[in-house]
N, C-alpha and C positions, 0 to 999 in steps of 0.2 A: 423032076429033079430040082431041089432048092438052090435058090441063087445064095445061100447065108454060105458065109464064110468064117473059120474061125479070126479072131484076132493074132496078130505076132506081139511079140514081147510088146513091140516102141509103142506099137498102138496104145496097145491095155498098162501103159506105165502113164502115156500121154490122157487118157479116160481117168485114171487114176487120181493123176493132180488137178484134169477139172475137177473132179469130185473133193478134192482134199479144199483146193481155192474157193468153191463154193461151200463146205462146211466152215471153213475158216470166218467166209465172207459174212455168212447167216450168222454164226457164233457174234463176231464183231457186234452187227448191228442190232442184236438180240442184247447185248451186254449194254449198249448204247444206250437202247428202251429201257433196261431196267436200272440203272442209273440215272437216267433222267427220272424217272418215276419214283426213284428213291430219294431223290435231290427236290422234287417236289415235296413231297409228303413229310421231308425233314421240315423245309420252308416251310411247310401249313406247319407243321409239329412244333416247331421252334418261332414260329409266331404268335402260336397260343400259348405256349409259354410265356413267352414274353411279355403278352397282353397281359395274362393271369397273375404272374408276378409285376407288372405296372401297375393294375387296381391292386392289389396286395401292399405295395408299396402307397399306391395314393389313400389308401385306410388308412393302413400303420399313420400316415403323413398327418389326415385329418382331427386321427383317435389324439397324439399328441400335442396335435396342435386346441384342440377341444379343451384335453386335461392343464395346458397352459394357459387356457382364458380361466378354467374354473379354478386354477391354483391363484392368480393372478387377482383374481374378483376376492375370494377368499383373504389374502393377502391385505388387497385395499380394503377388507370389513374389516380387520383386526386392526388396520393401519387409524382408521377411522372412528371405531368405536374408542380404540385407547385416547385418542384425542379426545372424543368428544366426554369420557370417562374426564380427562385429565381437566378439561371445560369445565365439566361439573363441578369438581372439585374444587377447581379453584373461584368459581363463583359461589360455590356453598362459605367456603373459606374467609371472601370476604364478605355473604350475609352476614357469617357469624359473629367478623369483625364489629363490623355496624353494629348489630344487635348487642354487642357487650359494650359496644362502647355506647352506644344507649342506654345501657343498664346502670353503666359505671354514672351516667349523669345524674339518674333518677335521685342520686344524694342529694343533688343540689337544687332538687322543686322544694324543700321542703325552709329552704335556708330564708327567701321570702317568704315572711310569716301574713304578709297582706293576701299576697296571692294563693298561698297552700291554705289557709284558712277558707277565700272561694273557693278553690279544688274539692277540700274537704265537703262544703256545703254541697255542690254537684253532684260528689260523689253519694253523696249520703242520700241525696235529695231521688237521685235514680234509680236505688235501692229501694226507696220506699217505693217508687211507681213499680218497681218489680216482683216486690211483696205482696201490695196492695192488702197487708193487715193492718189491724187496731193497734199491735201491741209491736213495736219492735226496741232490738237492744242492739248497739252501736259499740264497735270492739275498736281501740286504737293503739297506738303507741302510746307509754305512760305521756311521755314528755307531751304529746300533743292533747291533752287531757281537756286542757285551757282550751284550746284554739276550735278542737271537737264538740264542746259544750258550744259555742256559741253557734258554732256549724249546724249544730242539730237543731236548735230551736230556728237559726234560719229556715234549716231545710220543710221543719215540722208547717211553720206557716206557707212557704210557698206551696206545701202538698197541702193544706187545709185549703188552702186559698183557689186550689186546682179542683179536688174531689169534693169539694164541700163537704168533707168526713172530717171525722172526729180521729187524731191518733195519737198515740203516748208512746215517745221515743225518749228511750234511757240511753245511756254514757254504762256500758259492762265494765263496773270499777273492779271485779272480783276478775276478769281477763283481759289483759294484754296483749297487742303484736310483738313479737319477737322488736330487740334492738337493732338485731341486725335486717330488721323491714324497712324498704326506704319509705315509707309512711302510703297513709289512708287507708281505709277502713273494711271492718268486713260487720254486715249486719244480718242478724238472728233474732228470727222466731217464730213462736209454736215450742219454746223450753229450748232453741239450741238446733231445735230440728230441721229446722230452713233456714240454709247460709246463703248470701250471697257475697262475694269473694269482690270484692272492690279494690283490693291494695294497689299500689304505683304497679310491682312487679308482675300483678295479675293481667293489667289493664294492658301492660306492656305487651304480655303474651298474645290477647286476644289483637291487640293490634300489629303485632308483626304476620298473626295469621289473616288478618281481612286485608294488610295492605301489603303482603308479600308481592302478589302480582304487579299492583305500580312502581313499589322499589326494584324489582328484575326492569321493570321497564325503563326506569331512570335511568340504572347501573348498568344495563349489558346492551340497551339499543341505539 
């Protein structure tokens, strides 16, 4: 015969709410775990966020900060070149002062008739070493016509007297330098066909291009 007995109500109501207290209880701490667990995984989740969008931000930071050194650099080339543009410029400005008002003097070599007649000889005299013919012709300004003639028979003996050669230098009565040349000479030949350019104005030229470098030196150092 079994000792089992059924339950009465109180009993199986009291059975009941242990059962209800421990579903309740396990629910609770089941709910507990997975909010913790969710509350983590936000933290990982929301720190890699975070991290992701910090390098994000510190690119964006560095990209900016890059394109303001290379705007910046940029900036001081233009800053600099225009100066040194405007440098130029104004050192061209006053070569060229110089050089005209050098030019403007060349009138006045010729106003000494002692000395522009040596010139003349030099010049003439150098021409021939550059020639190195027999036969040359000798072009001047009219007015210096006089002073030319005796130029050239100087120049004729000191180049005789140099190459021990024989030469015959004429006065081109048939051509002229312009009036408006501030004087010396230009000498021809072979009929005209070999010049050599001797004028004030030529000589000017070649010397502003051999001594351009020591006048920048004088004027800008």
């Amino acid at each position: 015969m079994s000792n089992l007995r059924a339950l009465d109500d109180e009993e199986v109501d009291k059975e009941m709410k242990k059962m209800v207290t421990f579903i309740e209880q396990e629910a609770i701490e089941k709910a507990r775990e997975i909010k913790v667990k969710a509350d983590e995984e936000f933290n990982i989740e929301k720190a890699k966020l975070v991290r992701q969008e910090s390098i994000n931000i510190e690119a964006t930071f560095q990209r900016k900060i890059k394109q303001a050194e290379v705007q910046k650099k940029i900036t001081q080339s233009n800053i600099i070149n225009k100066s040194r543009l405007k440098l130029l410029q104004a050192r061209q400005q006053l070569l060229n002062e110089v050089f005209n008002e050098t030019r403007n003097q060349l009138s006045n070599v010729s106003k000494d008739q002692t000395k522009y007649g040596e010139l003349l000889k030099n010049l003439i005299l150098q021409g021939l070493f550059q020639l190195m013919d027999d036969q040359v012709k000798v072009i001047v300004r009219k007015k210096d016509q006089d002073l030319a003639t005796k130029a050239i028979q100087a120049a004729s003996n000191s180049y005789k007297e140099s190459t021990k050669k024989k030469i015959e230098v004429e006065l081109d009565k048939e051509s002229n330098l312009s009036d408006d040349c501030t004087g010396g000479v230009i000498l021809t030949s072979h009929f005209g066909r070999i010049r050599i350019n001797n004028t004030l104005e030529e000589r000017l030229l070649l010397s502003q291009e051999e001594l351009l470098p020591e006048i920048r030196v004088i004027l800008f150092v």
